[in-house]
C-alpha positions in Angstrom: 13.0 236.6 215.0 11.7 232.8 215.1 10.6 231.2 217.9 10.9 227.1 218.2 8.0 226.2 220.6 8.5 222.3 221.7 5.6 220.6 223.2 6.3 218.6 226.6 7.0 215.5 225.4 9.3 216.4 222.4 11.1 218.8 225.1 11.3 215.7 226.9 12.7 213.4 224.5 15.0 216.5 223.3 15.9 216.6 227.2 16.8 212.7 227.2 18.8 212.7 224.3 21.4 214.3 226.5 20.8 214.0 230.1 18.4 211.6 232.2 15.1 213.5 232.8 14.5 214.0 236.7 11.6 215.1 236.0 7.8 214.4 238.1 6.8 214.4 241.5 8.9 212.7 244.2 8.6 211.2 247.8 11.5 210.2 249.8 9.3 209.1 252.9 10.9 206.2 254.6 11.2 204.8 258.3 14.8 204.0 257.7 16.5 206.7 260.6 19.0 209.0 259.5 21.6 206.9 261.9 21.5 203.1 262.7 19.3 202.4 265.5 20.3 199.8 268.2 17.4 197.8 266.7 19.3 196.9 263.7 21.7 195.0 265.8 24.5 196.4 263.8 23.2 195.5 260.4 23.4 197.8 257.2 20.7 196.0 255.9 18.0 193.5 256.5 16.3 190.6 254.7 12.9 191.0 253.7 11.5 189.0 256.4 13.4 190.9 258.9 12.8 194.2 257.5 8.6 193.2 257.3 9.5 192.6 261.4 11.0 195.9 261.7 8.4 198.2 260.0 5.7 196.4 262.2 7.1 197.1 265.2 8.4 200.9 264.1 4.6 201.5 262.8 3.0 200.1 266.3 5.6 202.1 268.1 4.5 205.4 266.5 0.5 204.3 266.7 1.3 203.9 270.6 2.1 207.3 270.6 -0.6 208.6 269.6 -2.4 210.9 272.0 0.5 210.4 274.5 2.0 213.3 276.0 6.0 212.1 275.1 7.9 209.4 273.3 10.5 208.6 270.6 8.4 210.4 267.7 6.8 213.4 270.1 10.1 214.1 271.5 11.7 214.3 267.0 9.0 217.2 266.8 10.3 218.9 269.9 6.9 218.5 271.9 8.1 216.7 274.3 6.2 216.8 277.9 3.0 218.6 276.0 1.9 215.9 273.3 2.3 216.3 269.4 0.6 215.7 266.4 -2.1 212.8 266.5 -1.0 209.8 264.1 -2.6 210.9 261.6 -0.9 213.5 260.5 2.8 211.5 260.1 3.5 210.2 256.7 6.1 208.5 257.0 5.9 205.9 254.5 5.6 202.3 255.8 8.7 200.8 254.6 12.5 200.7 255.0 14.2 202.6 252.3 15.4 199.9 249.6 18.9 200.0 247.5 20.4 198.1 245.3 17.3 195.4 246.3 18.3 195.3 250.3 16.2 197.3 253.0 18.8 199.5 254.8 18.8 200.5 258.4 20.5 204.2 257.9 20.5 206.4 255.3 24.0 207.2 256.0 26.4 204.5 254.4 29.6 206.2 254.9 30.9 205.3 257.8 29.7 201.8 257.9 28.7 201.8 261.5 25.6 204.3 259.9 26.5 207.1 262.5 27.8 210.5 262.3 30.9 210.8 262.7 32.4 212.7 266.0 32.8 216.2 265.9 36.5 217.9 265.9 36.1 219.2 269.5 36.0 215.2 270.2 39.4 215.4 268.5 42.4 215.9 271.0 44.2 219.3 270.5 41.3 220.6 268.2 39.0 223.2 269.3 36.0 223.8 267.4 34.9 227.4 266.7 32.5 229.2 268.9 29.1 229.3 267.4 26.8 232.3 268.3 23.1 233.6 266.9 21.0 236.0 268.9 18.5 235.1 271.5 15.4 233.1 271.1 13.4 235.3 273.3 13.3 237.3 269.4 11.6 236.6 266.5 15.0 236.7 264.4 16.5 234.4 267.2 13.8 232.0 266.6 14.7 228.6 264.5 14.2 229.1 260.6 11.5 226.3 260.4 9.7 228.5 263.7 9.9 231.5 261.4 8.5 229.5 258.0 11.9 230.0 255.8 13.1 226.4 255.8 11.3 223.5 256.5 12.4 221.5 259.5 14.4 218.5 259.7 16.6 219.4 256.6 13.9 219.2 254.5 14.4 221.3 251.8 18.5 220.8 252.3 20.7 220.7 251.0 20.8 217.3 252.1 17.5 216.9 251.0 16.1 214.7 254.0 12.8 213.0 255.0 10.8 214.1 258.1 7.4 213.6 259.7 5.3 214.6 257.3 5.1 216.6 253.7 8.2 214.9 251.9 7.2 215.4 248.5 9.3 217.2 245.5 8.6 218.6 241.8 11.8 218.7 239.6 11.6 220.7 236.8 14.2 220.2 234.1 15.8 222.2 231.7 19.4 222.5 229.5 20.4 225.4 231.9 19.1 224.7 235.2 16.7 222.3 237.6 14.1 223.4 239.6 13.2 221.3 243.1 10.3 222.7 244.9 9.9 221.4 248.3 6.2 220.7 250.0 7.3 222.1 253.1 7.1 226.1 253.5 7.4 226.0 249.5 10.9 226.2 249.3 12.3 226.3 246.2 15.6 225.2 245.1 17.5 226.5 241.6 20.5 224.3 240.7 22.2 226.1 237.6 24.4 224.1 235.3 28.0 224.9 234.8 27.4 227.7 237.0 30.3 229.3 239.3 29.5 230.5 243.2 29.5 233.7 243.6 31.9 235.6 246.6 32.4 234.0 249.9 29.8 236.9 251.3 27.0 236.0 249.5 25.2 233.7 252.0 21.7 231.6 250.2 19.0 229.8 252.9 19.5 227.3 251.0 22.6 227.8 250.0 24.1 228.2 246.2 23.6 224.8 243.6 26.2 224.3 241.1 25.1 221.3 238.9 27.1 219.6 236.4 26.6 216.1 234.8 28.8 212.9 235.2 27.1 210.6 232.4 24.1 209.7 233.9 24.1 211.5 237.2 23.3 215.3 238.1 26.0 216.0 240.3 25.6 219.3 243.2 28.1 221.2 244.7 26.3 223.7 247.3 28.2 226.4 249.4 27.4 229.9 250.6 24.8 228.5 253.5 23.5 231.4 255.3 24.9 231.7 258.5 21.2 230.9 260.1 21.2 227.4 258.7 22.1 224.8 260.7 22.4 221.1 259.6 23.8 219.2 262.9 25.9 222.2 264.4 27.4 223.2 260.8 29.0 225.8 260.3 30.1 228.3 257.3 32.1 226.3 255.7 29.2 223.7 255.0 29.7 222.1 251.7 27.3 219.5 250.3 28.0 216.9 247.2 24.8 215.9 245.9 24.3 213.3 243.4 20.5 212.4 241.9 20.5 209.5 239.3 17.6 207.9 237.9 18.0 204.8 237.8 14.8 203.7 236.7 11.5 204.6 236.0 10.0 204.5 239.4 13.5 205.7 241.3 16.1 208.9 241.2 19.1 206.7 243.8 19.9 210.2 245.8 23.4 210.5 247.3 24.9 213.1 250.0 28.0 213.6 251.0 28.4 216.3 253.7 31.9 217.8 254.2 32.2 220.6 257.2 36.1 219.9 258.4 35.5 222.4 261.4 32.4 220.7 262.5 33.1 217.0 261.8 36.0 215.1 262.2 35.4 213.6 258.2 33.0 213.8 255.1 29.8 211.6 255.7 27.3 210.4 252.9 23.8 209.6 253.4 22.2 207.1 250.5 18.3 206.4 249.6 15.8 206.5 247.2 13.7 209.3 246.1 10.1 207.2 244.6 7.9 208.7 241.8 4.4 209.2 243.5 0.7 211.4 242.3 1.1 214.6 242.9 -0.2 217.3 242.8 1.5 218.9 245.5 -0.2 220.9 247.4 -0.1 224.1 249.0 1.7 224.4 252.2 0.3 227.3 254.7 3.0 227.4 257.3 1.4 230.5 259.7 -2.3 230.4 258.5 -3.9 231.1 261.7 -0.5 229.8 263.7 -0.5 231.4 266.8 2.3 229.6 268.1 5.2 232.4 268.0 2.9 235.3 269.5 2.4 232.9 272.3 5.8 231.2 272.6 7.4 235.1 272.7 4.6 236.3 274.6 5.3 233.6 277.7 9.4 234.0 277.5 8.8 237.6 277.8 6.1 237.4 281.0 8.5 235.8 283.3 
């Protein structure tokens, strides 16, 4: 039996003959906020001048923060009342995200007022499941980015969101399959191409990544979410539409769609770049020396 050994750049070039290569090491730090903040005054996106306004104010804002015992940032990490990280450990990026040359103020596009859309319970005559998980006076009942499964924040996805701190990615690419690994808690995600879910029952963290391309984008279809993971109250039935397409040498444009008809009232889709950056990327020790869950379980349990 012969073996045909390809070097990385001829697999490369033998990649890009067919498909876009996605490969390298990716950031998709930005200030731009999930939803359209009231600062935007309503805009989708801002001039540069107006955008170099913004990201002063939004980087002040944080540095006033720092060492304070609550505000905007302290209260995203859920310390709110007992202080957070200093500054120095946000990476945010300093920057709104940039598409199609415009600074946007969301990274959801769809609807155009940049907001998630209301749930079906806000729906007259529609009554949304009852959701239910175990205690969080257990370890098991504790949140998955408490317990070092998924990254916070969405993180790891799917969708594939930026947070705090730690937003880089590796892609690895091959005919069959792409590999994403996550900074945070290592995740690591496996899309297979022209794959098929398996039954209803089998339940993924990160749910299971069908890939298939559409010219030049790498489109993902992810269902089977463990019942643990949830993205804004989902539910079950979450089903993500992912779409990564480099569009040039510096930039994969990454595209979410997030359909979850007995959680939200429609789909919503979240738009932004994903920027080539140095890697390496490095090791992520979630509970090295954290003490935090002993003594979170250890107080809930004393009273």
């Amino acid at each position: 039996m012969k073996f045909l050994y390809l070097t990385p750049l001829l697999f490369a070039a033998s990649l890009s003959a067919q498909h876009p290569d996605l490969q390298g090491i990716w950031t998709n730090a930005t200030l731009t906020p999930m939803e359209r903040p009231a600062a935007a005054g309503g805009k989708a996106t801002l001039t540069d001048a107006e955008a170099v306004e913004y990201e002063k104010k939004d980087i002040a804002s944080a540095q006033a923060q720092d060492g304070a015992s609550d505000g905007p940032i302290i209260a995203a990490a859920g310390s709110s009342g007992t202080g957070g990280y200093n500054i120095l450990f946000l990476d945010r990026g300093s920057q709104l995200a940039r598409v199609d040359g415009q600074k946007r103020t969301s990274l959801i596009v769809d609807p155009p007022d940049g907001k998630v859309p209301p749930g079906v319970a806000a729906q007259p005559g529609v009554r949304r499941p009852t959701v239910t998980r175990a205690g969080f006076d257990t370890i098991k009942g504790r949140p998955t980015s408490e317990r070092c499964l998924l990254g916070f924040g969405s993180t790891s996805g799917p969708p594939m969101l930026p947070v705090l701190y730690n937003n880089n990615y590796q892609i690895v690419q091959t005919p069959d399959a792409v590999m994403i690994l996550v900074e945070m808690v290592h995740d690591v995600r496996v899309i297979r191409i022209n794959g098929a879910h398996p039954a209803p029952d089998v339940r993924f963290w990160l749910g299971d990544s069908i890939g298939k391309w559409e010219g030049d984008t790498l489109v993902v279809d992810t269902t089977n979410f463990s019942p643990e993971v949830n993205f804004r109250g989902s539910s079950a039935n979450l089903h993500v539409i992912e779409r990564f397409k480099r569009v040039d040498a510096g930039t994969i444009l990454y595209r979410a769609t997030i359909d979850d008809p007995t959680v939200f009232s429609k789909q919503w889709t979240m738009e932004f770049p994903f920027l080539a950056t140095k890697g390496p990327v490095y090791e992520y020790a979630c509970h090295e020396g954290n003490y935090a869950m002993t003594d979170i379980l250890g107080g809930m349990h004393k009273q």
